[in-house]
C-alpha positions in Angstrom: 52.9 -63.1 19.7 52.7 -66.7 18.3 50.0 -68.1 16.8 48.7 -71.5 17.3 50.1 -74.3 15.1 50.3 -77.8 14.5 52.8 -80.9 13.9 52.6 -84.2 12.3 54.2 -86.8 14.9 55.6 -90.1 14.0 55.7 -93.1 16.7 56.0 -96.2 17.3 52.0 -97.6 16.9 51.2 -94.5 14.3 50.6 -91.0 13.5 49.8 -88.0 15.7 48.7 -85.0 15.0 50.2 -82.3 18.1 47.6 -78.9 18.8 50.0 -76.2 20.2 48.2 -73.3 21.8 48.7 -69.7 20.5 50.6 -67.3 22.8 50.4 -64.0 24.0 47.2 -63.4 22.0 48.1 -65.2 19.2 45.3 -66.9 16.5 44.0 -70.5 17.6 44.6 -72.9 15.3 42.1 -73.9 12.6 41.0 -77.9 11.8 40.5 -76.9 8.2 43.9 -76.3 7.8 45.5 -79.0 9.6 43.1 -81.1 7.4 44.3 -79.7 4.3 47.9 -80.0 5.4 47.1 -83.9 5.7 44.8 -84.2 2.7 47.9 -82.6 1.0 50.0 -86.2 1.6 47.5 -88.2 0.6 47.4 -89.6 4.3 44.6 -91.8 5.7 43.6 -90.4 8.6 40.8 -90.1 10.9 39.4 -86.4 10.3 36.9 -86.6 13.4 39.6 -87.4 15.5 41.9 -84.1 14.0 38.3 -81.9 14.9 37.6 -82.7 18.5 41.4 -82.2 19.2 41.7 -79.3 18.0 38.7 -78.0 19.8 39.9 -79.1 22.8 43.7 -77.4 22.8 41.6 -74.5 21.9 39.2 -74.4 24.6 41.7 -75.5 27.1 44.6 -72.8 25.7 46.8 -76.1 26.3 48.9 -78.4 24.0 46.9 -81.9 22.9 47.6 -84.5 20.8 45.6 -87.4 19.1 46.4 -90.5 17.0 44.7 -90.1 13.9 46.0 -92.9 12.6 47.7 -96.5 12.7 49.6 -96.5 9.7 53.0 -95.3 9.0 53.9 -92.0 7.2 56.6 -90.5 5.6 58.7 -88.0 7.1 57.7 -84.6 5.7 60.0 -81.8 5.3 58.9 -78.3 6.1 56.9 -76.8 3.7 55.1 -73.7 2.9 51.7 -72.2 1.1 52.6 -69.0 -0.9 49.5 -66.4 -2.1 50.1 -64.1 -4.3 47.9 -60.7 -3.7 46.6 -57.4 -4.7 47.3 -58.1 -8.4 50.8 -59.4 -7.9 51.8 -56.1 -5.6 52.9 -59.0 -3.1 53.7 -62.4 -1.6 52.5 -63.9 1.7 53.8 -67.4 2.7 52.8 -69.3 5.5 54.7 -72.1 7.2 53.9 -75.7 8.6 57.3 -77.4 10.5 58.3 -80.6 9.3 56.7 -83.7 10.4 59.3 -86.2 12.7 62.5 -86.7 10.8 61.8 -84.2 8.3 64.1 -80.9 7.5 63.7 -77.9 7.8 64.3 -74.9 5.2 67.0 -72.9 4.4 66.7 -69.5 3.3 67.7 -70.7 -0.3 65.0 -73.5 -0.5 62.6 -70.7 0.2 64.0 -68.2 -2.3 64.0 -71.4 -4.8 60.2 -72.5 -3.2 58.7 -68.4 -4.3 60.5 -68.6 -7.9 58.9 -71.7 -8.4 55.2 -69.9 -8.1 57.0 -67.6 -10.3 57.7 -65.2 -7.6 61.1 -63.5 -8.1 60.9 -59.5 -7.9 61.0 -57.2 -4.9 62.1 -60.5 -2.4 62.3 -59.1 1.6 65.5 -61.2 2.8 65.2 -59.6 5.8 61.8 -60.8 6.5 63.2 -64.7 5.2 66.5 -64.2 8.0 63.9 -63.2 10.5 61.8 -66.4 10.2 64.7 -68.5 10.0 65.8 -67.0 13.0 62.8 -67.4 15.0 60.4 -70.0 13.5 56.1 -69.0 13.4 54.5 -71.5 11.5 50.3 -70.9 10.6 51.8 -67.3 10.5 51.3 -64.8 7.4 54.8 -63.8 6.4 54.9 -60.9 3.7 58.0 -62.2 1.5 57.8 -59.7 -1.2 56.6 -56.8 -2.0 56.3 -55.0 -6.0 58.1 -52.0 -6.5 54.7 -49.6 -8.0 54.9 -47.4 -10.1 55.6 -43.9 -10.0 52.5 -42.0 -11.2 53.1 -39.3 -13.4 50.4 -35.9 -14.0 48.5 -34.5 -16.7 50.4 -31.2 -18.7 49.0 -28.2 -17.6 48.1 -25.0 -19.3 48.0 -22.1 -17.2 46.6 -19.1 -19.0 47.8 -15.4 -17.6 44.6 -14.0 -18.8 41.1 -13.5 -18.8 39.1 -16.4 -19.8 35.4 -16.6 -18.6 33.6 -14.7 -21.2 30.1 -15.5 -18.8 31.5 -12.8 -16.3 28.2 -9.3 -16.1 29.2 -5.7 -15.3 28.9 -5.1 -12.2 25.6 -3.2 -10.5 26.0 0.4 -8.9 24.4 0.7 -5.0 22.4 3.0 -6.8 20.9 0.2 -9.6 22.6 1.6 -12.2 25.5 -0.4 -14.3 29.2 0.4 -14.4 30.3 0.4 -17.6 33.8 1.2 -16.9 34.9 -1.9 -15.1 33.2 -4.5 -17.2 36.3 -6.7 -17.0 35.5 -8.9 -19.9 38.0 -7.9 -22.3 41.2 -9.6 -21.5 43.9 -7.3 -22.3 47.8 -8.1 -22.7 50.6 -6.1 -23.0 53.9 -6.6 -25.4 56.4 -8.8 -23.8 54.0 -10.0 -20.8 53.7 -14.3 -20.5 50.2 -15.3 -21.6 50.3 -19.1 -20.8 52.8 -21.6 -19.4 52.9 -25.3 -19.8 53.6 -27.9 -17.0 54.5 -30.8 -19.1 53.3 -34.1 -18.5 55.2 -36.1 -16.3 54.9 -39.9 -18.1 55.9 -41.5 -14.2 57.8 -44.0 -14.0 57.0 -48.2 -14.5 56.6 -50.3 -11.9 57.6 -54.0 -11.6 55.0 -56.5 -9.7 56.2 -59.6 -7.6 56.2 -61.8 -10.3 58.9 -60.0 -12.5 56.0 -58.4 -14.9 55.8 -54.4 -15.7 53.3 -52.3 -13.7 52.6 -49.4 -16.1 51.4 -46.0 -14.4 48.2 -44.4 -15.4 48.2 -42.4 -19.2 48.1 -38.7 -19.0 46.6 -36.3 -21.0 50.1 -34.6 -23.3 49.1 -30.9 -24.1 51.5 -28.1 -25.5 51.8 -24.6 -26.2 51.2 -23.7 -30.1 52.5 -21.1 -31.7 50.1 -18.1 -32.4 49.8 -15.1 -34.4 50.7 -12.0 -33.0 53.1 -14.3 -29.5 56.1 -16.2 -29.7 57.4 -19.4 -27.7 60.2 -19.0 -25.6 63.2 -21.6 -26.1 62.1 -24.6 -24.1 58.6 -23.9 -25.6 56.8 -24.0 -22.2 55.3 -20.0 -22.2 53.9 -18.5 -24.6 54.8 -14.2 -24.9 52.3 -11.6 -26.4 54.1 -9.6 -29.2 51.5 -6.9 -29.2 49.5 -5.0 -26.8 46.1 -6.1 -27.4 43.6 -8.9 -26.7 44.0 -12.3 -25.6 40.9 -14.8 -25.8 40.4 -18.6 -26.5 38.5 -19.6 -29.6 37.8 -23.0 -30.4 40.6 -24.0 -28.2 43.2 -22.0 -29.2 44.8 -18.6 -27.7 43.9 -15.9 -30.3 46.0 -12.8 -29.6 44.7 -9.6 -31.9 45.9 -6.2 -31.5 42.9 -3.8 -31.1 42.5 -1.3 -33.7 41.4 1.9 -32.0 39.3 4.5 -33.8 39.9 7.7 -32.2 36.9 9.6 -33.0 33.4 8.6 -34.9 33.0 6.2 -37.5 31.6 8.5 -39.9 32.5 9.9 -43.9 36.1 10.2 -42.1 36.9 6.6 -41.3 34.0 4.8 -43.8 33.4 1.2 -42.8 36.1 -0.4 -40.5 36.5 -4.3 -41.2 39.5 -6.1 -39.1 40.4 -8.9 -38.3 40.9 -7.9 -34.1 39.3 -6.3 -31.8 38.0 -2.7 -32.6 37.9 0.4 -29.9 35.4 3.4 -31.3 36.4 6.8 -29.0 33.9 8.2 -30.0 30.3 7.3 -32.0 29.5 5.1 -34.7 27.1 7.2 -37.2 24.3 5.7 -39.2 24.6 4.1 -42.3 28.1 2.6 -41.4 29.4 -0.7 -40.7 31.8 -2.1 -38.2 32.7 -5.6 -38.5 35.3 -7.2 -36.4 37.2 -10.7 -36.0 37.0 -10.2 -31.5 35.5 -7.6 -30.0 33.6 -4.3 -30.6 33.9 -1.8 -28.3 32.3 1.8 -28.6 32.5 4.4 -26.2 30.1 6.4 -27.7 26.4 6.5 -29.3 26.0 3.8 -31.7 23.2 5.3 -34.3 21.7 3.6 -36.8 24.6 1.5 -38.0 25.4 -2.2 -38.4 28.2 -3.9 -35.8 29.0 -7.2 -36.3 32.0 -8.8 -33.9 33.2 -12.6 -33.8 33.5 -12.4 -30.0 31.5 -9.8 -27.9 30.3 -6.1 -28.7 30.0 -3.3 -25.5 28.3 -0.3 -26.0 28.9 1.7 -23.3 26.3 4.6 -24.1 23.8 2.3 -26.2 22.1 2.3 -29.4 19.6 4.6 -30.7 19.1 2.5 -33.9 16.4 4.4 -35.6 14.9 1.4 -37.3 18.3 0.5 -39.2 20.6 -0.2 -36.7 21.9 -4.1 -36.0 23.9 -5.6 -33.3 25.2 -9.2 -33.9 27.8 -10.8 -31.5 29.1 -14.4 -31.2 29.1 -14.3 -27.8 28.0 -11.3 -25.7 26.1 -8.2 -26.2 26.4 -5.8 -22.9 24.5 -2.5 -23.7 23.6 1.1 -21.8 20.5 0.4 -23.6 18.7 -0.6 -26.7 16.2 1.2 -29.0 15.0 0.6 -32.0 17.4 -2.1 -33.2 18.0 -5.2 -33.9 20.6 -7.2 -31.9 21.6 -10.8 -32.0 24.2 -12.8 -29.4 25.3 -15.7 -29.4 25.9 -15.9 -25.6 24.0 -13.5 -23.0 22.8 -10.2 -23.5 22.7 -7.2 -20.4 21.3 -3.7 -20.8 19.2 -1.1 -18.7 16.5 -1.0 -21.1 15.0 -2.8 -24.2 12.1 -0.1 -26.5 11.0 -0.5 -29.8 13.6 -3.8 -30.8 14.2 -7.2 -31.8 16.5 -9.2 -29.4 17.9 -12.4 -29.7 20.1 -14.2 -27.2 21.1 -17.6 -26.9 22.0 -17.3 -23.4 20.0 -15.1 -21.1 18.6 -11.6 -21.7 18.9 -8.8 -18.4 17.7 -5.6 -18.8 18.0 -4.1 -15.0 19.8 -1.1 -13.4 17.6 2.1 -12.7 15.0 1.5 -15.5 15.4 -2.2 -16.0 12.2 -2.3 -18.8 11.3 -4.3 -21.8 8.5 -2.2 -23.8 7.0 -2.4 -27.6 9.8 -5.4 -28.0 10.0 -8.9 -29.3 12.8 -10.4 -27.2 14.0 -14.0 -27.8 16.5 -16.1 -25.2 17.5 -20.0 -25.5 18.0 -19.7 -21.6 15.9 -17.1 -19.4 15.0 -13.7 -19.3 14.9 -11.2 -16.6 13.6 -7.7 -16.1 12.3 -4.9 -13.7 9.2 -4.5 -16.1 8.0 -6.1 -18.9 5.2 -3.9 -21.1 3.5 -0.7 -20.6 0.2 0.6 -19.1 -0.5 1.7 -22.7 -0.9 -1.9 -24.3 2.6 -1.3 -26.3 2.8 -4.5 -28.1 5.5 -6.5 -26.2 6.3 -10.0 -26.7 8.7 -12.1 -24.7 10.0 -15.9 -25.8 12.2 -17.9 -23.6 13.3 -21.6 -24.1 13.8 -21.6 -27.7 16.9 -23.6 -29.3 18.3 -20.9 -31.3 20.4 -23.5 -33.4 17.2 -25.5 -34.5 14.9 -22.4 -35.3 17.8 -20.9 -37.5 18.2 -24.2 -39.1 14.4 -24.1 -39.5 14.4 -21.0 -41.0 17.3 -22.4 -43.4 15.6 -25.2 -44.5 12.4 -23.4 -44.9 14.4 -20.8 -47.7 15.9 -23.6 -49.0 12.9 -25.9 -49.7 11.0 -23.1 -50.8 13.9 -22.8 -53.4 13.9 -26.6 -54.6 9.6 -26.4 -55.0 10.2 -23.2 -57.1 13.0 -25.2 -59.2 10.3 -28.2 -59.8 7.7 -26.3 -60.9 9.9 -24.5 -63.5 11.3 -28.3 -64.4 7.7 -30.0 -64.6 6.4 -27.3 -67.5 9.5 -28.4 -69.6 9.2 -32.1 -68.9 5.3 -31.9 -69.4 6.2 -29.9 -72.4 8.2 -32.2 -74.2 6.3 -34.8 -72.9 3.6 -33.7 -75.1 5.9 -33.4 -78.5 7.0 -36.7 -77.8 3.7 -38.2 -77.4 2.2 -36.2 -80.4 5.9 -38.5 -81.9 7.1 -34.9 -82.9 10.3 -35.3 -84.2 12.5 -33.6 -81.6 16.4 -32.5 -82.3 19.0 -34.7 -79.5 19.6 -31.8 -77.4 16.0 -31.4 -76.5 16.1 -35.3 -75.6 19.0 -34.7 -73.6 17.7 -31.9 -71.8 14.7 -34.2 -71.3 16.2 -36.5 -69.6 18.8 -34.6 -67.6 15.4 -32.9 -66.5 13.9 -35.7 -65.4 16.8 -37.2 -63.4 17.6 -33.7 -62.0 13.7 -33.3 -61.0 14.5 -37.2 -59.0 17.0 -35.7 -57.0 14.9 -32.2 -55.9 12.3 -34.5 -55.1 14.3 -36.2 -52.7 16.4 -33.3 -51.1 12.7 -32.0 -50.3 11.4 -35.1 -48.7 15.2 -35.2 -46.6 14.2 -31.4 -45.9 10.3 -32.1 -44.6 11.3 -34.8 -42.4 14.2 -33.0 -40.8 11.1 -29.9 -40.6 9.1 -32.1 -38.7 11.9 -33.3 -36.8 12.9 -30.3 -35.2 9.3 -29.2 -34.9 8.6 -31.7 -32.5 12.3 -31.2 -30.8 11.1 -27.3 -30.3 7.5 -28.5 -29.1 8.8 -30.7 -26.7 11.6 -28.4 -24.8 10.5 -27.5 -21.3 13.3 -25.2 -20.2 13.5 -21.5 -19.8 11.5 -18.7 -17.6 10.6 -15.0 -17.4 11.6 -13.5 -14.2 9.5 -10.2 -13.4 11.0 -8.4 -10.5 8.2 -5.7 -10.8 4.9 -5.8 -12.8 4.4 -7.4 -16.1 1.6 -5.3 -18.0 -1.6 -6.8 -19.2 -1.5 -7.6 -23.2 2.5 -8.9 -23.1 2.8 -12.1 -25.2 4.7 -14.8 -23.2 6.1 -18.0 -24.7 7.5 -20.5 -22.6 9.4 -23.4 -24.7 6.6 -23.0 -27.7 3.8 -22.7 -25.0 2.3 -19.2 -25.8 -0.7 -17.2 -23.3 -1.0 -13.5 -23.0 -1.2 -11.7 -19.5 -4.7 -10.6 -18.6 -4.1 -8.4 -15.9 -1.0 -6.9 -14.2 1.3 -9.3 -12.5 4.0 -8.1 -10.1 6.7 -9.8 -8.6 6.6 -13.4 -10.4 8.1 -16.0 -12.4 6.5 -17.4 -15.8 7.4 -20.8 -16.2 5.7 -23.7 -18.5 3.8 -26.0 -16.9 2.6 -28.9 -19.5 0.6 -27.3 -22.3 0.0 -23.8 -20.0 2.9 -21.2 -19.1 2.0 -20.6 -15.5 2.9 -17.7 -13.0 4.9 -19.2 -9.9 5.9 -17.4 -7.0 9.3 -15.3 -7.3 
């Protein structure tokens, strides 16, 4: 395949300008190029005439040739147009032959033609002997090519472990939940690989037609640290569990705690158990004692009235019967055979068969389902949803149920509520003393230096209350229009919800009037509505 080209022509009464017709398919040739190529040389030339004749060896498919003009020209060598594309990642030349009398290149004139343009990296030769050989002019040649660059990857941590602490117990055919294949607590043996590290692979640079650099994309460098209770092999890329135990990630990092096992009750035998693990009660935690854990909390048994406080997630596997006293506070999850008469707190999502008599905070969702699935004579708090066989009692029991609410801002709230309350106490103490000496002073009592001192350390001290509360009431009102103004959150009902439950749907509050089965309470502008299921 050939393209169409042209050719400057030299005789006796001028210049001509000779249309060749493409071949085998080839492109026709184009008048803004030929005029280009003449413009180039500064030639006068009739540009009219250079139009219709190449219009005509196109139509026709046949060679044509005009005089375009009467002067004389010079003999022009070959010559070439180079572009330079795809951000330097190659070269395409195309050639026009030389006019009558000119020469023709060499493969060194166009080697010493591309360096010229600055062209000198990743040169095809073979491509440069091919034209040589067999001449295409008005025809792209590709004359070099960048060598790119070898991309490299990102270092990889694989951990060997469990580490989605979101994952429920699993629910029984019979509606009931399995507490022995809860699967949340990630356990590791001695000796046994917890995470290996693909390095990063930095690739390799590449070098674009023009000589310059091509740098491959960055990649995220990660590596194994070394962590209490594991070891590093050599070469640093796995990481080995010393201890049979626990393996979680917190904050990032691979915390590995051995689990300190109680193998009876937590009672006058053990006394409080504080570790800095994860904690396995056999048997029953008795009232009036506290367990209080780095990880996790596990109890096999009854937890009574008794305080259990866990950095990472507690499971009770028979409940809490907490008699008024008991408390339940997790930094993540709180999964529970039920819960009465206690107070429990979780950071991330809490599942039980049953909430009486208790106040429950989550700041994920809250399920209570499985055979019984209720939430009765409750207050029950989630940031996220909550979700229940039955909500209430046909008695009335006093049951209220909040979803939507940004645990973070309502404890910071709370914080700045104690501590303003503190600062307004602390001003009203200051402002008898000042008013006090005040009045001495203006009575021009004369008053030892250390009273005068205190005077005035008062004063400036009662400056910088007054502005901490001012910081304090702003920041109030601040996230008292951030909690007005959530939206999020619903209460789903899979049976009834019982007339005189208090529902609050992101700071919207209503009370149910009559007995609603089968629904979903969401907000719905200043109202919390009942939507379908």
């Amino acid at each position: 395949m050939r393209n169409g080209y042209f050719q400057l022509e030299k005789r006796k009464d001028g210049a001509y300008i000779v249309i060749y017709p493409p071949e085998e398919g080839g492109e026709l040739c184009d008048a803004t190029e030929v005029t280009r190529y003449l413009d180039g040389y500064n030639i006068d030339y009739a540009k009219n005439i250079v139009y219709d004749t190449v219009k005509n060896a196109n139509e026709v498919l046949a060679k044509r040739d005009a005089r375009i003009t009467t002067l004389s020209v010079g003999s022009f060598d070959e010559s070439l147009s180079i572009s330079v594309l795809h951000e330097a990642m190659s070269a395409e030349v195309r050639f026009y032959p030389p006019a009558t009398g000119g020469r023709e290149f060499t493969k060194d004139d166009i080697v010493h033609q591309l360096a010229r343009q600055g062209v000198k990296f990743g040169i095809c030769e073979d491509e440069i002997d091919k034209y040589i050989k067999d001449r295409h002019y008005c025809t792209n040649y590709v004359l070099a090519v960048a060598e790119p660059p070898v991309e490299g990857h990102d270092a990889v941590i694989e951990y060997h472990f469990n580490t989605d602490l979101t994952r429920k117990p699993k629910l029984n055919e019979d509606g009931s939940v399995d507490f022995h294949q809860l699967d949340n607590v990630s356990h590791v043996e001695a000796g046994q690989v917890i995470a290996t590290l693909t390095p990063a692979d930095m690739g390799k640079p590449g070098t674009d037609v023009m000589g310059r650099p091509i740098k491959p994309q960055k990649v995220a460098v990660k590596f194994l640290q070394q962590v209490r209770n594991a070891k590093l092999s050599e070469d640093r890329l796995q990481l080995i569990s010393e201890v049979n135990g626990h393996a979680s990630i917190v904050e990032g990092k691979i915390f590995i705690s051995d689990t300190y096992v109680v193998p009876a009750n937590v009672d006058p035998t053990t006394g409080d158990i504080m570790y800095n693990g994860n904690v396995h009660v056999n048997g029953n935690v008795n009232t009036g004692y506290r367990v209080e854990a780095s990880g996790d909390i596990i109890v096999d048994g009854i937890v009574e009235g008794a305080e259990l406080i866990a950095g990472g997630q507690i499971v009770l596997k028979r409940g809490i019967q907490g008699t008024g006293r008991g408390m339940l506070k997790a930094g993540t999850n709180i999964v529970s055979k039920f819960i009465e008469s206690a107070n429990a707190e979780a950071g991330g999502f809490i599942q039980t068969e049953s909430i009486m008599h208790s106040n429950v905070t989550a700041g994920g969702e809250i399920v209570s389902r499985g055979k019984k699935g209720f939430i009765t004579g409750s207050t029950v708090r989630s940031g996220r949803n909550i979700q229940a066989k039955t909500i209430g009692s046909s008695m009335g029991t006093d049951t209220s149920v909040e979803v939507g609410v940004n645990m973070a801002l309502t404890e910071e709230q709370k914080r700045l509520e104690a501590e303003l309350s503190e600062i307004n106490a602390n001003i009203d103490k200051a402002a008898k003393i000042i008013a006090f000496i005040s009045n001495k002073i203006k009575n021009r009592e004369q008053l030892p230096p250390e009273k005068l001192e205190q005077f005035q350390q008062l004063s400036a001290r009662t400056k910088e209350l007054e502005k901490r509360a001012d910081e304090i009431n702003n920041r109030i009102n601040e996230i008292m229009n951030e909690l007005e103004n959530s939206t999020g959150g619903y209460i789903l009902v899979d049976d009834i919800i019982y007339p005189g439950c208090k529902v609050t749907v992101s700071n919207v509050t209503t009370f149910i009037r009559k007995e609603t089965k089968h629904c979903r309470l969401v907000r719905d502008g200043a109202d919390v509505r009942v939507a379908a299921y």
